[in-house]
BAPAVO-986699 format. One line per 2 residues: number of its first residue (from 1); their letters; for each residue y, x, z of C-alpha. Coordinates in nm, 3 decimals. Layout:
// residues N
NUM	A	Y:X:Z ~ ...
This chain:
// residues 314
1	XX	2.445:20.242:-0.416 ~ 2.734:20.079:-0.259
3	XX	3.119:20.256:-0.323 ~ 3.256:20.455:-0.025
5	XX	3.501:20.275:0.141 ~ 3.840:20.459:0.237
7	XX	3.896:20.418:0.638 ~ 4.282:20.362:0.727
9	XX	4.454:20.605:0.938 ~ 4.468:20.380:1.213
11	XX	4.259:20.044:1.313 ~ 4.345:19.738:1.208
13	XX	4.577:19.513:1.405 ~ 4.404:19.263:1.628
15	XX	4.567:18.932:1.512 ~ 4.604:18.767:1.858
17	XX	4.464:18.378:1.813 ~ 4.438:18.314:2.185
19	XX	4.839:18.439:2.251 ~ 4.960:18.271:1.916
21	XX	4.752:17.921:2.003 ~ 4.932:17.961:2.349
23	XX	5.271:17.938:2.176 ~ 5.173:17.631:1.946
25	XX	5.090:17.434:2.262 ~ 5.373:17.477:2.420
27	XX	5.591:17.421:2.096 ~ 5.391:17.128:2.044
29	XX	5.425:17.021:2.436 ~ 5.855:17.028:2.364
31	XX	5.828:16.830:2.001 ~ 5.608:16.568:2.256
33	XX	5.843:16.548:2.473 ~ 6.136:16.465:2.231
35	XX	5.913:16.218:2.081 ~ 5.916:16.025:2.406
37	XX	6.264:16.057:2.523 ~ 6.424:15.990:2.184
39	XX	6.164:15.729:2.063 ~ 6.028:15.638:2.325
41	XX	5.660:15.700:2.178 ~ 5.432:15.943:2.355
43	XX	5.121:16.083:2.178 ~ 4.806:15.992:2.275
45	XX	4.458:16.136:2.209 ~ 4.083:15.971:2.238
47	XX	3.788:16.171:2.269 ~ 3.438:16.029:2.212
49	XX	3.153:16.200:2.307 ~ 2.782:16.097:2.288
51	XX	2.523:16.234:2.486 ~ 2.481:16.566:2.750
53	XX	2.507:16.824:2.520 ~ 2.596:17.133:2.737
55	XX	2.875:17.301:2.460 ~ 3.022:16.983:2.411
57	XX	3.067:16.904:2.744 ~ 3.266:17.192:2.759
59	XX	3.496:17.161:2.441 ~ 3.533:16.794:2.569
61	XX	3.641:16.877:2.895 ~ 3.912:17.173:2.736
63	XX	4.015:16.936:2.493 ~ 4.119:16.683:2.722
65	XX	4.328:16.922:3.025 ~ 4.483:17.084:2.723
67	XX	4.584:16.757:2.597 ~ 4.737:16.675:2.944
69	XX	4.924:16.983:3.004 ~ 5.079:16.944:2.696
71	XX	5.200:16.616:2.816 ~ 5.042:16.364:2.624
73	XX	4.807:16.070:2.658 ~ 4.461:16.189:2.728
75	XX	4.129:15.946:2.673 ~ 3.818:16.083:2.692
77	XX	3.496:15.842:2.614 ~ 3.126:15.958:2.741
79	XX	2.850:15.732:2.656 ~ 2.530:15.802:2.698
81	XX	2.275:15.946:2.472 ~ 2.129:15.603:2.384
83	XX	2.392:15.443:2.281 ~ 2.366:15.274:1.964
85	XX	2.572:15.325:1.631 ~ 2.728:14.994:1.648
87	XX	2.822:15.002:1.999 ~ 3.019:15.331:1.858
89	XX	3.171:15.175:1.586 ~ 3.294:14.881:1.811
91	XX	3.437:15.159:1.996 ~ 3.566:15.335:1.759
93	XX	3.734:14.991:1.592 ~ 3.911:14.907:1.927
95	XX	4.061:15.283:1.910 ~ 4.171:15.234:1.599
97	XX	4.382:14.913:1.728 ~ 4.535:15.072:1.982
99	XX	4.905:15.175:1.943 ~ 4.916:15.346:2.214
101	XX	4.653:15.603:2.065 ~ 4.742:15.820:1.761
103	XX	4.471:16.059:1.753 ~ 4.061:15.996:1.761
105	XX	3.830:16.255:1.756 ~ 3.437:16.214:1.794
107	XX	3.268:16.555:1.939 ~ 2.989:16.656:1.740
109	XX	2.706:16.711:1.712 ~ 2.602:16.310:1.737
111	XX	2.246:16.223:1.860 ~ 1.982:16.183:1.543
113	XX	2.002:15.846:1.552 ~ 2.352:15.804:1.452
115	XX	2.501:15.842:1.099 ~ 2.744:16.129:1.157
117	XX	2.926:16.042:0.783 ~ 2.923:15.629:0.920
119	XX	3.105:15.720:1.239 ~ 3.366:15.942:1.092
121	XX	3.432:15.722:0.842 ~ 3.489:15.448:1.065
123	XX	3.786:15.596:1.190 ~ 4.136:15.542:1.105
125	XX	4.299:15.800:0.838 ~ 4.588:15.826:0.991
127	XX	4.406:15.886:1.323 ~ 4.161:16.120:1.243
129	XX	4.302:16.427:1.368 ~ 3.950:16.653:1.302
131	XX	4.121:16.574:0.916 ~ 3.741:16.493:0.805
133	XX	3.785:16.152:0.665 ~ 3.777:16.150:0.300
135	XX	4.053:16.000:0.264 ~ 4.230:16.312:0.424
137	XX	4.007:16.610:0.213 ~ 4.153:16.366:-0.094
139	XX	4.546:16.410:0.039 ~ 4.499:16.764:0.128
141	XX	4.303:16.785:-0.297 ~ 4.671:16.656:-0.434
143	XX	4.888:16.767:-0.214 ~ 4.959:16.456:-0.041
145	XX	5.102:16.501:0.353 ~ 4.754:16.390:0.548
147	XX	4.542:16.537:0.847 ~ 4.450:16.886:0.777
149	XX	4.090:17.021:0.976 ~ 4.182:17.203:1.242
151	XX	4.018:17.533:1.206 ~ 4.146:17.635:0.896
153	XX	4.469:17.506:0.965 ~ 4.515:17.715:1.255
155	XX	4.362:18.023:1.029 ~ 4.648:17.981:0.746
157	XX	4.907:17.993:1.016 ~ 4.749:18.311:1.185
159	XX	4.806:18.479:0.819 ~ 5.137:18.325:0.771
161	XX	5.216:18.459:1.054 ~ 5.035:18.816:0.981
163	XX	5.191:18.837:0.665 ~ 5.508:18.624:0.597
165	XX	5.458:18.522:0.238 ~ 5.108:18.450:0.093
167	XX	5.201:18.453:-0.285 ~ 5.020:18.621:-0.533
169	XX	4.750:18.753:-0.273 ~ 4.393:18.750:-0.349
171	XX	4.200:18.546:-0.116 ~ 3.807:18.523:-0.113
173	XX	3.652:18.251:0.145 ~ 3.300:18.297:0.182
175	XX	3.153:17.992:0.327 ~ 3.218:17.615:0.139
177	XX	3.164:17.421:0.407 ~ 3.390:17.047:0.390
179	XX	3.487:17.148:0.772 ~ 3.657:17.538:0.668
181	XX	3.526:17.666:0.358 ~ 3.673:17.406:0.105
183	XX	4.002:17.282:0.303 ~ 4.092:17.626:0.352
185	XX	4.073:17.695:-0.052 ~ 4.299:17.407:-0.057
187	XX	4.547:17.561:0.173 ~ 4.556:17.861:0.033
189	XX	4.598:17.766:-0.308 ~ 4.912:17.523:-0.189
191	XX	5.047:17.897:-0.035 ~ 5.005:18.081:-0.418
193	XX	4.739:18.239:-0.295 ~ 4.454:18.339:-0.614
195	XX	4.134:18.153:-0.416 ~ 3.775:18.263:-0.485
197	XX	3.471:18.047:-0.286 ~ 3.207:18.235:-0.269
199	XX	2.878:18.135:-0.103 ~ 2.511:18.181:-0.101
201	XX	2.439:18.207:-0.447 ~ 2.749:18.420:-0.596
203	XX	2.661:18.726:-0.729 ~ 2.736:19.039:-0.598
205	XX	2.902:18.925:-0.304 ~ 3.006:19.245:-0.182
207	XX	3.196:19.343:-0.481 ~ 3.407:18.945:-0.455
209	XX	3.487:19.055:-0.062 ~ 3.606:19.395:-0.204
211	XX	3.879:19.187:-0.428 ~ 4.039:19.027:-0.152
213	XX	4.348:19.106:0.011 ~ 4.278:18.829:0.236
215	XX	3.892:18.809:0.351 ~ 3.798:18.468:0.526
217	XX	3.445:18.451:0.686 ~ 3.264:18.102:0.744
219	XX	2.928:18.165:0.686 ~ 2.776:18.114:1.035
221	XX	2.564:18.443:0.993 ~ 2.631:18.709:1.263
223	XX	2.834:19.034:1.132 ~ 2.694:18.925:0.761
225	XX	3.021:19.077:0.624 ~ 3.020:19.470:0.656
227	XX	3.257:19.725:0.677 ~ 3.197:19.879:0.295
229	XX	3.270:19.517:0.136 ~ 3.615:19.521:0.295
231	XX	3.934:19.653:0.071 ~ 4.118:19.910:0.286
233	XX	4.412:19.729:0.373 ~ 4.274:19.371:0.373
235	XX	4.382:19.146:0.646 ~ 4.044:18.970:0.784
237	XX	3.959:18.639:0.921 ~ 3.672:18.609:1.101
239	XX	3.615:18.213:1.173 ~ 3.209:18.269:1.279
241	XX	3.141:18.191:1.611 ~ 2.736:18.291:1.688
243	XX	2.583:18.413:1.993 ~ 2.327:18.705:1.997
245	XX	2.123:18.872:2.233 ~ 2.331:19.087:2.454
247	XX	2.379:19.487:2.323 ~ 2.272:19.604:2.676
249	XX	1.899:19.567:2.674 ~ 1.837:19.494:3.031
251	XX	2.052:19.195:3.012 ~ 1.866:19.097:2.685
253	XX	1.550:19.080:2.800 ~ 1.733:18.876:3.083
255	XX	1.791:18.616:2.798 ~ 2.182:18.682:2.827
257	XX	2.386:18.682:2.520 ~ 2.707:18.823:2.396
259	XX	2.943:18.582:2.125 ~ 3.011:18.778:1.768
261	XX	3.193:18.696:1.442 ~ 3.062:18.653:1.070
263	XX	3.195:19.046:1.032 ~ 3.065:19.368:1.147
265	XX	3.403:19.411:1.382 ~ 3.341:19.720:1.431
267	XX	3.259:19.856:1.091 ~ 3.577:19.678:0.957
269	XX	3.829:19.710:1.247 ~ 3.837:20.086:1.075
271	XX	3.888:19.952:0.677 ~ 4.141:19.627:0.734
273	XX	4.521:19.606:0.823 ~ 4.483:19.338:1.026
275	XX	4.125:19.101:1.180 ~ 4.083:18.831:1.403
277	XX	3.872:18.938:1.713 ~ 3.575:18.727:1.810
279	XX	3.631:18.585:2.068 ~ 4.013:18.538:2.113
281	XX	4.103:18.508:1.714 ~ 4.061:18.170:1.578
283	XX	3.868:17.974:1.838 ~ 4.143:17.906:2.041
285	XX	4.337:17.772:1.785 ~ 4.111:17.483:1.711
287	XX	4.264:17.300:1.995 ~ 4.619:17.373:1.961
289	XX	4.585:17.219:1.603 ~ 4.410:16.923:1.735
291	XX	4.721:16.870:1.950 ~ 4.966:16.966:1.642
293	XX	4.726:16.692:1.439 ~ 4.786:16.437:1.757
295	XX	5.171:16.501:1.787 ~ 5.175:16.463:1.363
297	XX	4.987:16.163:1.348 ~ 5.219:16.053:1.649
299	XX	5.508:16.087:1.480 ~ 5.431:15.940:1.123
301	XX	5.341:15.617:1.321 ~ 5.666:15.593:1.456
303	XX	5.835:15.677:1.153 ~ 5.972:16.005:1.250
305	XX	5.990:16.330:1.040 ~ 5.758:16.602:1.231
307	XX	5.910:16.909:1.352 ~ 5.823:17.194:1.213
309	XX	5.525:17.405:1.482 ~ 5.397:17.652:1.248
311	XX	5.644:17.958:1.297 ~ 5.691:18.153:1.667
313	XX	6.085:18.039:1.652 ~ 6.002:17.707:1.559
């Protein structure tokens, strides 16, 4: 039977990703801009995409205009689905040679016929502002300055920003994935956080999310993580992005579809301090990171200590 859970006298703070992501670009957009006028050096990001895929059409396409308006070098690549895997690795070779590019990023998913782990190693360290390169999970292992992925980046400043100092909390991340689960332990543990990665085969995985002051979901299940396995008080983050069937049942049968998190929002809107909605929590920081990455990269090119982004009075 599981433990009643405690509801808090008032629900949770919504932790505002879209309003906060809104702030990085434009903090981001001014650190450009100094780049170019006192270096003369103005960041520049490529985006490859293979094929017609509908979704990533559509994060290719937000990618780049955000990229423009924050006043940077914008190069977006679409070949078409046939293309081979050398003809992307050419590409990707003459990216990496151009100085006047500090950023690559190749949309995924790639077509079947194209070694996903090949192509991202292929690019450039230094460049690879998704931070999936080995060479970058390695930097971010020891604590060396590299390219951090940009989803949990963006989540650790949401709760830095939530909660000021991060030492001594508990933090359980369920999900291991290379692209959240495992860079995010990493980041926590550099911010004294205590880290437990929990995952399909932990035990009692209710009873590990009821340890954790901070609660990060990235399991890709839809509102897996209910209400009763959150501490009262917790602040949550909800990185799951999945699309259901529409709660109205008319539109349902219509084949529409409504977008939910990895939590039971609103089950543990009434347990947590704080959440991240879904949508509007830490989607929309993906890209501002991916611009923080660019304007990073951009800088440690030209030799030039990055400003600081992370903070609202940066």
């Amino acid at each position: 039977m599981e433990p009643s859970v405690a509801h808090n006298d008032a629900r949770a703070r919504l932790i505002d990703g879209k309003a906060f992501a809104s702030g990085l670009v434009e903090r981001v957009a001014a650190a450009a801009g100094r780049l170019e006028r006192d270096h003369g050096v103005k960041p520049g990001l490529a985006v490859v995409i293979v094929g017609e895929d509908p979704a990533s059409q559509i994060y290719v396409r937000n990618k780049g205009e955000t990229t423009a308006r924050a006043g940077m070098r914008s190069d977006t690549f679409r070949l078409a689905e046939t293309t081979s895997q050398a003809e992307l690795l050419t590409l990707i070779a003459d990216l990496n040679a151009d100085s006047g590019l500090h950023g690559i990023l190749v949309q995924l998913p790639l077509p079947a016929h194209i070694d996903t782990s090949a192509v991202l190693g292929a690019i450039d360290p230094d460049k690879d502002v998704d931070g999936f390169h080995v060479v970058n999970a390695g930097r971010l292992a020891v604590g060396l300055p590299g390219l951090v992925p940009c989803t949990p980046l963006g989540s650790v400043m949401l709760l830095k920003d939530t909660l000021g100092d991060l030492s001594g909390l508990n933090a359980v991340i369920v999900g291991r994935s290379t692209i959240v689960g495992k860079p995010m332990a990493q980041l926590l543990l550099a911010e004294n956080c205590t880290v437990t990665v929990a995952h399909s085969r932990s035990r009692d995985l209710p009873a590990l999310c009821r340890s954790a002051d901070i609660l990060v979901a990235a399991v890709g299940r839809p509102e897996m993580i209910k209400g009763d396995w959150i501490k009262p008080g917790a602040t949550v983050i909800d990185v799951g992005i999945n699309r259901v069937p529409s709660a109205d049942a008319v539109k349902a049968a219509e084949g529409r579809t409504r977008v939910v998190g990895d939590v039971a929002f609103a089950e543990a809107v009434d347990v947590a301090q704080a959440i991240t909605p879904v949508p509007g929590g830490v989607g929309p920081m993906t890209i501002a990171c991916l611009l923080a990455n660019t304007y990073t990269a951009a800088c440690r090119a030209t030799g030039v200590a990055p400003e600081p982004l992370d903070a609202r009075d940066a």
